[in-house]
Backbone as JSON, one array per atom type, in Angstrom:
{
  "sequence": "XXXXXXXXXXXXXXXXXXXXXXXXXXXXXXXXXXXXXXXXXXXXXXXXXXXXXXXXXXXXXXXXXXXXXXXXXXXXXXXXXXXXXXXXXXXXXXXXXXXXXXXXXXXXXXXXXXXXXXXXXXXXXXXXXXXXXXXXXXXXXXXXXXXXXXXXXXXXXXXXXXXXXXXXXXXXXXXXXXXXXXXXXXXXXXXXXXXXXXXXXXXXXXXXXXXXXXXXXXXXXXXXXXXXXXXXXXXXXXXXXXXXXXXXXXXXX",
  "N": [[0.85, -1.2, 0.0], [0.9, 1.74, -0.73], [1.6, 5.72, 0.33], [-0.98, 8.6, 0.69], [0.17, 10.05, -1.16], [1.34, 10.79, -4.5], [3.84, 11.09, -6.92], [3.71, 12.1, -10.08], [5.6, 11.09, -13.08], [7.21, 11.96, -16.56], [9.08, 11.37, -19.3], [10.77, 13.76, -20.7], [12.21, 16.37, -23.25], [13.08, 14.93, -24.93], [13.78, 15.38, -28.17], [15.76, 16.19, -31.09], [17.29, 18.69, -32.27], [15.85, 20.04, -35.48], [13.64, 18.03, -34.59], [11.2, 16.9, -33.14], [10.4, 15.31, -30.1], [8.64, 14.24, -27.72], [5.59, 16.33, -26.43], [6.7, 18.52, -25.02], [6.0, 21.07, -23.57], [3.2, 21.09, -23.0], [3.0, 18.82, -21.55], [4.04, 19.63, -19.46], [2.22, 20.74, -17.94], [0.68, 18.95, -16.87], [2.31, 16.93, -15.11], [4.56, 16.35, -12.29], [7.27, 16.11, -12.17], [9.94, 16.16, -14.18], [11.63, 14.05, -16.33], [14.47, 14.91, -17.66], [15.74, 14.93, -21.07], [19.65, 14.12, -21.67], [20.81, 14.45, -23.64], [22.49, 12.37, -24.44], [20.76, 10.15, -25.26], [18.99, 11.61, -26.28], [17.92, 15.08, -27.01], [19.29, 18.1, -26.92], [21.61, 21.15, -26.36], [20.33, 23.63, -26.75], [17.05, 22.68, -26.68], [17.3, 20.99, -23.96], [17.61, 23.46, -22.41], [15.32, 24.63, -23.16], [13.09, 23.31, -22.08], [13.6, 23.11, -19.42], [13.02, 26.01, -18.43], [11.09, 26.03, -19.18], [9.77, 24.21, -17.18], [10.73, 25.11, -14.73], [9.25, 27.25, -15.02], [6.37, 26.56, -14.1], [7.32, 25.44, -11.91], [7.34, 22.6, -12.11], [9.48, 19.56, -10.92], [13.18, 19.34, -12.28], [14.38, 16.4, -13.32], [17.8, 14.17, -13.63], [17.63, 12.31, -16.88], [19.39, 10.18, -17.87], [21.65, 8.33, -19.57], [22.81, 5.59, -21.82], [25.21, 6.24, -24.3], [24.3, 6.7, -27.09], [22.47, 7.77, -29.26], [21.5, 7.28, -31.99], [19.96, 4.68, -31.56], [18.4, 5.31, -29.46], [18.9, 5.12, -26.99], [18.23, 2.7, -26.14], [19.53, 0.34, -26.94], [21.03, -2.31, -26.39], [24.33, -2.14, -24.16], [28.04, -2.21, -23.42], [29.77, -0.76, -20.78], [32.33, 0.32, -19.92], [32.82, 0.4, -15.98], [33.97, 2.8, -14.76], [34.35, 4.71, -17.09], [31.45, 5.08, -17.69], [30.57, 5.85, -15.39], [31.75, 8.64, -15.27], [30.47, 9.83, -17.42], [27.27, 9.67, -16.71], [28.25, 11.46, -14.69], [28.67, 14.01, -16.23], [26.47, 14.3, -17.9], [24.59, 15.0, -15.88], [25.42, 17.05, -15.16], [25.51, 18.46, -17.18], [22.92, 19.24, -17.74], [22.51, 20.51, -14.88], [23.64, 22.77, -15.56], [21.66, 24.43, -17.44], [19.77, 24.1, -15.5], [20.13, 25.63, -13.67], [20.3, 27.93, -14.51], [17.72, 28.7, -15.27], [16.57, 28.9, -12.88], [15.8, 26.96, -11.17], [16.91, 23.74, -10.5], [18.79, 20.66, -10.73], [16.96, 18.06, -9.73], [16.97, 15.17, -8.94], [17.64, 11.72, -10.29], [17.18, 10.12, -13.04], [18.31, 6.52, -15.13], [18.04, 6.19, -18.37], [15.92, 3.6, -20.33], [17.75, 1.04, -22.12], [19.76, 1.71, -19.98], [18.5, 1.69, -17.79], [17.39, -0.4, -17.76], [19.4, -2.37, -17.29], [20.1, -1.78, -14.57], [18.8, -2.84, -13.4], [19.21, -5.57, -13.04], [21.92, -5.63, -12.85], [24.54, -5.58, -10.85], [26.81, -4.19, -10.8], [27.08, -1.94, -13.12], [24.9, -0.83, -12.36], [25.91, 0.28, -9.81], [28.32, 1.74, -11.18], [26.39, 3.94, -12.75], [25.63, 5.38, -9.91], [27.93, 6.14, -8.82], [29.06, 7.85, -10.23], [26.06, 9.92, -10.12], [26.77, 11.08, -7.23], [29.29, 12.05, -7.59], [28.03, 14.16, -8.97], [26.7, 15.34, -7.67], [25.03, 14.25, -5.68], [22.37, 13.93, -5.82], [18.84, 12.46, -5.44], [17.54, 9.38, -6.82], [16.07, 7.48, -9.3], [14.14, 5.35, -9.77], [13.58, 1.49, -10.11], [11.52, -0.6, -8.41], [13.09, -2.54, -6.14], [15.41, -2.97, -7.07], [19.17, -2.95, -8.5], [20.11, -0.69, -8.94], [18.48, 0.75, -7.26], [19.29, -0.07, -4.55], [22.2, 0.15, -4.53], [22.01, 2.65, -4.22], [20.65, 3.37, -2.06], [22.79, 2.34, -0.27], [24.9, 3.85, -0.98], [24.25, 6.31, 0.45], [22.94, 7.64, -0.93], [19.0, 9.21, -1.22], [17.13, 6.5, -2.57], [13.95, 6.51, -4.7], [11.39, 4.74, -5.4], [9.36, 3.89, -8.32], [6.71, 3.22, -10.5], [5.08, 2.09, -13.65], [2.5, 3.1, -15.39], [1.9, 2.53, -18.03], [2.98, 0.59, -18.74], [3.91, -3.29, -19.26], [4.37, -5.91, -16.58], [6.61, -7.82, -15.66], [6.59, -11.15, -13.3], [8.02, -11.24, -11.91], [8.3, -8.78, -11.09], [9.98, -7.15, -12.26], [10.09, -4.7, -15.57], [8.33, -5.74, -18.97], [10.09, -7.13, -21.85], [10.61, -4.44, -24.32], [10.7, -5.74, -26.32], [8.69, -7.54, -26.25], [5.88, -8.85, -27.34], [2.87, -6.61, -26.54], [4.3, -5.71, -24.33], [4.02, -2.72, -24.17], [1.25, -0.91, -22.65], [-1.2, 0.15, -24.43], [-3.71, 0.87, -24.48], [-6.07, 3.44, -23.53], [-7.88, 3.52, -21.26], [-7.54, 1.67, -20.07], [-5.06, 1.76, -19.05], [-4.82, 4.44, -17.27], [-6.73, 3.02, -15.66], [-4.99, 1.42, -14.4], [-3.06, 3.01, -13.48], [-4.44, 4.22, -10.98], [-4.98, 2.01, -9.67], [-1.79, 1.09, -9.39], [-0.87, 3.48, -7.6], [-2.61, 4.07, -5.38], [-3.26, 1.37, -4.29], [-0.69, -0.17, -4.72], [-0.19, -2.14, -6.56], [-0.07, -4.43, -9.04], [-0.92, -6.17, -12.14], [0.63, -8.88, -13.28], [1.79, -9.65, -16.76], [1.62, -12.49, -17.69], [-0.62, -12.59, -15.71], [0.08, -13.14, -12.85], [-0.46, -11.51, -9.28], [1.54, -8.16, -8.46], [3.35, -6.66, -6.8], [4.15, -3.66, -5.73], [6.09, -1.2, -4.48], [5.84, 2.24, -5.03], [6.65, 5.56, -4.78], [6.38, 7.66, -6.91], [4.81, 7.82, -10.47], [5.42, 7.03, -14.05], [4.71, 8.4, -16.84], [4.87, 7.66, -20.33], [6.5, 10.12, -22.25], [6.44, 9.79, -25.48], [4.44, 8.23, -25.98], [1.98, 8.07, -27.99], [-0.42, 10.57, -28.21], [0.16, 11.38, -25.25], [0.12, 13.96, -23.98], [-2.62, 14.36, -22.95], [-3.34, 11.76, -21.94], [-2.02, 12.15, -19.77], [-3.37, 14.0, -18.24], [-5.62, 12.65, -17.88], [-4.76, 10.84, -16.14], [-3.92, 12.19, -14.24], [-6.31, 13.38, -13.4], [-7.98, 11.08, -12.32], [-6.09, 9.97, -10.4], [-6.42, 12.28, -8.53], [-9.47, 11.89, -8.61], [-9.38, 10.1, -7.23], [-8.75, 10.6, -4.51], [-6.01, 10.57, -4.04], [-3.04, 12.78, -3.71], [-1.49, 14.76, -6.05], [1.97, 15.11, -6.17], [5.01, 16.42, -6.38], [7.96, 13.98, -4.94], [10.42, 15.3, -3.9]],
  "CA": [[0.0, 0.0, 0.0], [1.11, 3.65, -0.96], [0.72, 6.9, 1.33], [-1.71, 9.28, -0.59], [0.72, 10.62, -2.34], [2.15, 10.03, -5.66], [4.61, 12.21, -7.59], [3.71, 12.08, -11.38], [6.79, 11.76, -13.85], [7.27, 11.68, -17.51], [10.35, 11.61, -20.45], [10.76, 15.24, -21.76], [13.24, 17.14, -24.24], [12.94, 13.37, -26.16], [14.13, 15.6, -29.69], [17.6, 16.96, -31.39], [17.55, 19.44, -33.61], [14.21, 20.34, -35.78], [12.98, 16.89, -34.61], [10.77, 16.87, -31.78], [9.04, 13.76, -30.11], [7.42, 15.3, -26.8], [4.7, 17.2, -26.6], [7.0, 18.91, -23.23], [5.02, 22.33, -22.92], [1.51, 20.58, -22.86], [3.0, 17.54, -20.34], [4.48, 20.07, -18.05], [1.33, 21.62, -17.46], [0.34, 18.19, -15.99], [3.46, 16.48, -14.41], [5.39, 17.15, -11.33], [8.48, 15.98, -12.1], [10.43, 15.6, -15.2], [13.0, 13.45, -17.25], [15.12, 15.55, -18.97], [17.14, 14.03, -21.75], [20.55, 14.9, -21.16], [21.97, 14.73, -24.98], [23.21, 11.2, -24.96], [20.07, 9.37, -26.0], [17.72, 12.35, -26.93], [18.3, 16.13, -26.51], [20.68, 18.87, -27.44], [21.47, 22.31, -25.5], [18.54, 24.16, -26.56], [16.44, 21.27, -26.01], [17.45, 21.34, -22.48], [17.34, 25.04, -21.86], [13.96, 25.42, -22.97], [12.21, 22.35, -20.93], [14.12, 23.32, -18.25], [12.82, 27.0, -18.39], [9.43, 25.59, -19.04], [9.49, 23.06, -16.01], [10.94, 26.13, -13.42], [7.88, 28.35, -14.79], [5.4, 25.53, -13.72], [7.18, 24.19, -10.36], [7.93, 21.23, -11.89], [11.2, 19.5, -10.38], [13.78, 18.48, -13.24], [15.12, 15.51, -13.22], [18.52, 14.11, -15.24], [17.44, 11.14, -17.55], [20.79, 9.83, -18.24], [21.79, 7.02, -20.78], [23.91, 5.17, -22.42], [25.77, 7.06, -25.13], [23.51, 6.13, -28.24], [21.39, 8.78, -30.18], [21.36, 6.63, -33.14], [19.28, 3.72, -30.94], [17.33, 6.1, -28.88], [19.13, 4.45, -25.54], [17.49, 1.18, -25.59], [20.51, -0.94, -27.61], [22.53, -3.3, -24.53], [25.85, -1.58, -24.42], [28.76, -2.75, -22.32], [30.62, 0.67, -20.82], [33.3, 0.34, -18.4], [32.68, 1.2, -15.04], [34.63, 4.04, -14.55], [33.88, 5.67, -18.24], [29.61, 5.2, -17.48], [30.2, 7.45, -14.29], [32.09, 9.7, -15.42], [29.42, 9.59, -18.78], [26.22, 10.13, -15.92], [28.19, 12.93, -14.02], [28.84, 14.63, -17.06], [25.09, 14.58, -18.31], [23.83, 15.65, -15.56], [26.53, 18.76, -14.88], [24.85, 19.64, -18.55], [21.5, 20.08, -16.96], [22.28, 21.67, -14.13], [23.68, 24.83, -16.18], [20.15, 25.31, -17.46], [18.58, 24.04, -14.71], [20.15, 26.86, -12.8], [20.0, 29.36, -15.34], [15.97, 28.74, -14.82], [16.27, 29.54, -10.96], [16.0, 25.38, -10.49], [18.25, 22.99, -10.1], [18.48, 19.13, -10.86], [16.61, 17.74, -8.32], [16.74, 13.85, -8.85], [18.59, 11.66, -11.7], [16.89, 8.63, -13.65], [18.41, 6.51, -15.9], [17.13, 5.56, -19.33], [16.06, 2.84, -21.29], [18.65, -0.01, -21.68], [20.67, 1.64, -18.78], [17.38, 1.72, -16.73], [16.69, -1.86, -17.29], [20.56, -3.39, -16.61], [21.0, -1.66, -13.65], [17.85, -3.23, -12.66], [19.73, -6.95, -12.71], [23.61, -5.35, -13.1], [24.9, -4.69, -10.01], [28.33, -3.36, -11.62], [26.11, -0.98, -13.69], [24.09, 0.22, -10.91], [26.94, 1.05, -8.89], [28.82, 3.08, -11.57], [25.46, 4.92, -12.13], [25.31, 5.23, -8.77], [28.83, 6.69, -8.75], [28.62, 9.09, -11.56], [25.72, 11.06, -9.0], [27.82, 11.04, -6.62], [30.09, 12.97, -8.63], [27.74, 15.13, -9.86], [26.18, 16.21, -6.26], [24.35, 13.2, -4.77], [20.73, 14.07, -5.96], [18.3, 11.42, -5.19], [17.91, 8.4, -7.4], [14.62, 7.32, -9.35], [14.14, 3.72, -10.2], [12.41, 0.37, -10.35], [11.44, -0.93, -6.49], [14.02, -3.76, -5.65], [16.66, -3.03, -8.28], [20.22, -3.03, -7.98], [20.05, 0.47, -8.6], [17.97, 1.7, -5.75], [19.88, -0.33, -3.58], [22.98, 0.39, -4.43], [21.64, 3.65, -3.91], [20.8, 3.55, -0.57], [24.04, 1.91, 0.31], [26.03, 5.04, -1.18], [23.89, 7.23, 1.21], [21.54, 8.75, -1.7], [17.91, 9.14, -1.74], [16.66, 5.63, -3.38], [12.87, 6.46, -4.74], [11.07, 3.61, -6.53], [8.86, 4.63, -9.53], [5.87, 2.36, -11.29], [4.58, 2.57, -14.47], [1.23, 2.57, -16.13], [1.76, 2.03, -19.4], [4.27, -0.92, -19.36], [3.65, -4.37, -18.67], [5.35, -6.39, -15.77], [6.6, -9.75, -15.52], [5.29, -12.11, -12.12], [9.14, -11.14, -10.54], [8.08, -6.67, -10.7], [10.79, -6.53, -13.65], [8.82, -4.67, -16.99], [8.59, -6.63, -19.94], [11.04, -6.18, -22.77], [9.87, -3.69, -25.51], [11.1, -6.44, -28.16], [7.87, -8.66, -26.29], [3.94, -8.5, -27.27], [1.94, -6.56, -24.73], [4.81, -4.5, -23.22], [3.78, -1.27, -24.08], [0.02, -0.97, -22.76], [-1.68, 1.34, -25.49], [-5.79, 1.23, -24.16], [-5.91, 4.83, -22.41], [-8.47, 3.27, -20.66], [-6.25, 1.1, -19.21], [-3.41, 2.97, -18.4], [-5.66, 5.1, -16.1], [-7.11, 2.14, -14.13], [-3.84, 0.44, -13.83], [-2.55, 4.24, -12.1], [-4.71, 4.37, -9.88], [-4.44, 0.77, -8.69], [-0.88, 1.25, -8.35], [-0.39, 4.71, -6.76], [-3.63, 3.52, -4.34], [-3.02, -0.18, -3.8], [0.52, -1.08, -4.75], [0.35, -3.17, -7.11], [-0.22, -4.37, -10.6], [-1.27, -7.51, -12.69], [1.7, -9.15, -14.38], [1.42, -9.74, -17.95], [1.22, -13.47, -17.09], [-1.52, -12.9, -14.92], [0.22, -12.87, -11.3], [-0.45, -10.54, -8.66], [2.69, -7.86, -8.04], [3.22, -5.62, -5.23], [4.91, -2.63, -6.37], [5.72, 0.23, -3.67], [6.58, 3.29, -5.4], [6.29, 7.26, -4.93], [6.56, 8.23, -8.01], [4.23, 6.97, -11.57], [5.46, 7.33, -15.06], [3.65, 7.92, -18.43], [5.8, 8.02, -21.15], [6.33, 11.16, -23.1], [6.76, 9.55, -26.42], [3.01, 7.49, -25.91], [0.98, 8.96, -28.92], [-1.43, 11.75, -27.05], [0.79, 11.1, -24.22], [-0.72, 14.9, -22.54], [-4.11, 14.0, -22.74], [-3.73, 10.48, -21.53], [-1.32, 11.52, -18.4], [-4.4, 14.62, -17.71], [-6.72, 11.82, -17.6], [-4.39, 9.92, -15.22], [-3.96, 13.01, -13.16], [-7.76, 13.59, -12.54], [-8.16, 10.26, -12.01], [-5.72, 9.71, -9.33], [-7.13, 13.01, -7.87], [-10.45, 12.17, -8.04], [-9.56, 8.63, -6.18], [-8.51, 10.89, -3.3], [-4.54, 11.18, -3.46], [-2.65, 14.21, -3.9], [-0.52, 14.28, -7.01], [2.78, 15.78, -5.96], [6.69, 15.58, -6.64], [8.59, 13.64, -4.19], [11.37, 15.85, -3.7]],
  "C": [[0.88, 1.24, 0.0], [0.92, 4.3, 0.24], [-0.09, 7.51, 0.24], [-1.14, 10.07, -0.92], [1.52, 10.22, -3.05], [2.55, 11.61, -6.4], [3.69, 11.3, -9.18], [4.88, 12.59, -12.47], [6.85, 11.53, -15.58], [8.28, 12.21, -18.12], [10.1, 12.59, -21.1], [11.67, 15.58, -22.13], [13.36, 15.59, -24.73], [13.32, 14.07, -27.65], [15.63, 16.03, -29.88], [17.25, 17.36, -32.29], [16.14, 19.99, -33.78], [13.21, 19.17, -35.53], [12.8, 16.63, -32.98], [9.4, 15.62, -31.5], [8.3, 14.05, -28.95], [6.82, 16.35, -26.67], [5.02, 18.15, -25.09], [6.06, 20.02, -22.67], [3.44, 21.62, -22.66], [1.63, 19.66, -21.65], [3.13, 18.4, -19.45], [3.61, 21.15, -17.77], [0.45, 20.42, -16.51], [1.2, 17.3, -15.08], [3.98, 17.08, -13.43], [6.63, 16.9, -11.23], [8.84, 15.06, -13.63], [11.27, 15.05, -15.8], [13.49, 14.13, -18.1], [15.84, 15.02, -20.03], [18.11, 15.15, -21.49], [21.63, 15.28, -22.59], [22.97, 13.61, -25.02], [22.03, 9.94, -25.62], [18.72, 9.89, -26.91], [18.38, 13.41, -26.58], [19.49, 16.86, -26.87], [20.71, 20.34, -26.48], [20.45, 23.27, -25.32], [17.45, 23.51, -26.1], [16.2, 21.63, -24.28], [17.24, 22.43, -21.72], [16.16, 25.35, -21.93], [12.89, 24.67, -22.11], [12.98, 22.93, -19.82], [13.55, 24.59, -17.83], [11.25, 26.8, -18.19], [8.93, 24.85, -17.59], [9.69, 23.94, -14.67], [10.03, 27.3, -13.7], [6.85, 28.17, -13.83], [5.86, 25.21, -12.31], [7.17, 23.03, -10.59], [9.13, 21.1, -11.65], [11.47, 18.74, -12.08], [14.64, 17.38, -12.92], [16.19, 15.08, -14.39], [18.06, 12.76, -15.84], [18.5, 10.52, -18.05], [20.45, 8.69, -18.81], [23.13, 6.93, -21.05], [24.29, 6.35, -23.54], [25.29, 6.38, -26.68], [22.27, 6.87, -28.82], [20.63, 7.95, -30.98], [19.73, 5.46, -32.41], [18.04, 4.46, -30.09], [18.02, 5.8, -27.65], [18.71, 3.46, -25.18], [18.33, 0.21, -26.37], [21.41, -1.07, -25.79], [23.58, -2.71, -25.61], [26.36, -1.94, -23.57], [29.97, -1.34, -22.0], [31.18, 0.14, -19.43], [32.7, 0.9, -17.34], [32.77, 2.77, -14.82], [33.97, 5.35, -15.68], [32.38, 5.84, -17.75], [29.86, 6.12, -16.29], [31.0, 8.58, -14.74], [30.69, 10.07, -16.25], [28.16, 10.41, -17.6], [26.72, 11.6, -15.44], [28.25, 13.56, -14.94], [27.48, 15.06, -17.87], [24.78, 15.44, -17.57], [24.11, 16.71, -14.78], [25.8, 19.82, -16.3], [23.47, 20.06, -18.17], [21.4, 20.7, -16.17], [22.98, 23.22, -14.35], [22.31, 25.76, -16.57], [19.19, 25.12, -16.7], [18.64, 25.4, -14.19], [20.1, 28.53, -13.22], [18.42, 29.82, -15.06], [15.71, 29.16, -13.83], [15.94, 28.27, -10.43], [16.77, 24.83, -10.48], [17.82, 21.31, -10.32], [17.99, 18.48, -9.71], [16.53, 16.18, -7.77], [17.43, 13.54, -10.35], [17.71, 10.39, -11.92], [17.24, 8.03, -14.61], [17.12, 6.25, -17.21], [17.07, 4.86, -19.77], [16.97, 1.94, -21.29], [19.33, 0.28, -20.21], [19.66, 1.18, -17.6], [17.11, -0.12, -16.45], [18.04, -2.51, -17.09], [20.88, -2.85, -15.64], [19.51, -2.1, -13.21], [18.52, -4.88, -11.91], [21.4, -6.47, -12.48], [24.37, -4.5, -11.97], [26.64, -3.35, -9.99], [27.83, -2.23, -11.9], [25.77, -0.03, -12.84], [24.93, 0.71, -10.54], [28.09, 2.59, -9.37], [27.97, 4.22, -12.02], [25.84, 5.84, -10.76], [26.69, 6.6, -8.41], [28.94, 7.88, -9.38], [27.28, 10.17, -10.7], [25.86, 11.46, -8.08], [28.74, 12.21, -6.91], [29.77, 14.3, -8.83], [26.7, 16.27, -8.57], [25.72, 15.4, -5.48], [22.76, 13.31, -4.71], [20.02, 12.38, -5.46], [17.98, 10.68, -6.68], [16.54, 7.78, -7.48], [14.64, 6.1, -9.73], [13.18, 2.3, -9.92], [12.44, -0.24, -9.01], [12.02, -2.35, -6.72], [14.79, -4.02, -6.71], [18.05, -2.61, -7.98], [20.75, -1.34, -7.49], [19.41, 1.07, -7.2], [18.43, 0.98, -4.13], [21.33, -0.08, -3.11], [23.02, 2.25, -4.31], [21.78, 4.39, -2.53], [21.78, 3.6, 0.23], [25.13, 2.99, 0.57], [25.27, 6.42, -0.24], [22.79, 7.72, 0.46], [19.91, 8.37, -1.33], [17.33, 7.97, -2.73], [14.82, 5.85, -3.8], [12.06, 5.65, -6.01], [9.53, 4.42, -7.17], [7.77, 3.18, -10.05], [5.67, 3.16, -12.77], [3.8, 2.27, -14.89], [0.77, 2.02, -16.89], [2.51, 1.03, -19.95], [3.5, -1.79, -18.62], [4.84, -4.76, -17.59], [5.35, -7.76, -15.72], [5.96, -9.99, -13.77], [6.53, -11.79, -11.62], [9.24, -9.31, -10.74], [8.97, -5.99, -11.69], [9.79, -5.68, -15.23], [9.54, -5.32, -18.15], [8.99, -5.99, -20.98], [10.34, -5.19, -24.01], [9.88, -4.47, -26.74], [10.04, -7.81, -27.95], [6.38, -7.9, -26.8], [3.69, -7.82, -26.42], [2.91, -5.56, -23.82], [4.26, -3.39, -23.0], [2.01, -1.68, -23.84], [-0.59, 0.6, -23.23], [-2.59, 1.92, -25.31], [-5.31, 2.18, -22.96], [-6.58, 4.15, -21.39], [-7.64, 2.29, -19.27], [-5.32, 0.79, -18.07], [-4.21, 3.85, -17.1], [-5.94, 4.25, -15.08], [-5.89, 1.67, -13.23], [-3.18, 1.77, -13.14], [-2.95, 4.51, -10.94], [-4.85, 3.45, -8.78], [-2.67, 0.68, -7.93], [-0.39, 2.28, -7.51], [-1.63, 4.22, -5.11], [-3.3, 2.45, -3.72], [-1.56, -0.6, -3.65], [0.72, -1.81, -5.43], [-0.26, -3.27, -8.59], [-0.37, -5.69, -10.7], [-0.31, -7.89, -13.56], [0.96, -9.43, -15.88], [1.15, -11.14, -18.04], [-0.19, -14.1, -16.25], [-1.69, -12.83, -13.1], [-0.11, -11.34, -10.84], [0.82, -9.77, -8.35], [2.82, -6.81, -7.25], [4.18, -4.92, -5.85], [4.63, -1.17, -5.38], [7.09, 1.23, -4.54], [5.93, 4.66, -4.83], [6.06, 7.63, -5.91], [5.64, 7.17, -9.61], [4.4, 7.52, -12.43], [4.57, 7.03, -16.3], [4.5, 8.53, -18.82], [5.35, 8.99, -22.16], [5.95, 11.27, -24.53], [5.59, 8.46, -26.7], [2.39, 8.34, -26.91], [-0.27, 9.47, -28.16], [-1.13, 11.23, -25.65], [-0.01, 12.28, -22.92], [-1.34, 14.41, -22.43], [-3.88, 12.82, -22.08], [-3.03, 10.63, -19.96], [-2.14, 13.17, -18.38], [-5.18, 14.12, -17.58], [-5.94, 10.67, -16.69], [-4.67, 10.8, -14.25], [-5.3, 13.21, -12.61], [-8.45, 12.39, -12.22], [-7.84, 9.42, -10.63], [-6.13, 10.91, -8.18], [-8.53, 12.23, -7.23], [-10.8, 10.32, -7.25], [-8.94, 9.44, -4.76], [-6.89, 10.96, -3.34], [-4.39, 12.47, -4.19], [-1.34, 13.7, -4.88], [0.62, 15.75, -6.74], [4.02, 15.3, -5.76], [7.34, 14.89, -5.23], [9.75, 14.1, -3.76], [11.53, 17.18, -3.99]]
}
């Protein structure tokens, strides 16, 4: 079971160049906390400067979305990066956000990875740790991630802020891992859906594997992905949803 409150987060500055895939000014009129790309798997300096400007108009917190080093892939190809190089790689992202965070009058307030990195530091405790290291580095923000992953433990361990995260619109296997994007059924598409399944897990805790099992899932924090076709609309119909079940939708940090 949850407290009644849930942060609401979603993937913003997702473009480079004249090529833009979030709809960020429309989300960050409903979100309280955002994924910035940091310009290794989405995102370029403008990019960043202007969500960031947009997100400290609103009072949303920014968060860094860090990745592997892969534009080309989007951040979801398995890459194998040295220890050492991947933290440096994280602190170095998310030193690039906090120039425009702070240019905005905010400041990075939490770091999440992305996409492949997000899901091997879920099993990779190597991974995790040079994550882990790399914010560290970069100030010791708190640390967003999947509840009982190597990451948010190796989190804890290093002193940071560990805060576990669900999501609506993904499926989950029967052990709380989400199912790969390269299976059937990962991505759940029915808005309808996506709404019930938010407010079961920000309310209850838990979720229906894709299998069928029951899964207990304690998070703070619930993502809808930026890059969901009518992604606003569908995470303003989460938000008045989890409102009008009685919690309070607000950032965790």
């Amino acid at each position: 079971m949850t407290d009644a409150v849930i942060d609401l987060n979603a993937d913003l500055g997702e473009g480079f160049g004249r090529w833009r895939l979030t709809d960020d000014e429309a989300l960050l009129s409903v979100v309280t906390s955002a994924n910035v790309a940091c310009g290794f798997h989405a995102g370029d300096p403008a990019t960043m400067r202007r969500v960031c400007a947009w997100a400290a108009e609103r009072e949303v917190r920014i968060g860094a979305q860090v990745s592997y080093r892969d534009l080309a892939g989007f951040g979801r190809r398995a890459m194998d990066v040295p220890p050492d190089e991947l933290a440096a790689e994280v602190a170095y992202q998310i030193g690039a956000l906090e120039v425009f965070a702070r240019a905005a009058g905010s400041a990075v307030a939490y770091v999440k990875p992305h996409g492949a990195l997000y899901n091997r530091t879920v099993h990779d405790a190597e991974q995790a740790a040079a994550v882990v290291a790399g914010v560290r580095l970069a100030g010791g923000q708190p640390v967003l991630g999947l509840p009982g992953s190597h990451l948010l433990r190796a989190a804890g361990e290093a002193g940071l802020r560990a805060v576990g995260e669900a999501f609506a619109d993904r499926a989950y296997t029967a052990a709380g891992s989400l199912v790969s994007r390269r299976e059937p059924g990962a991505v759940i598409e029915d808005g309808d859906a996506v709404v019930e399944r938010s407010v079961r897990l920000a309310r209850d805790g838990r979720v229906t594997a894709l299998t069928g099992e029951r899964v207990e899932v304690a998070a703070r924090s619930l993502c809808v992905h930026g890059d969901t076709p009518g992604a606003a609309r569908l995470a303003a119909r989460v938000r008045a949803s989890l409102e009008s079940a009685g919690l309070r939708v607000a950032a965790f940090v």
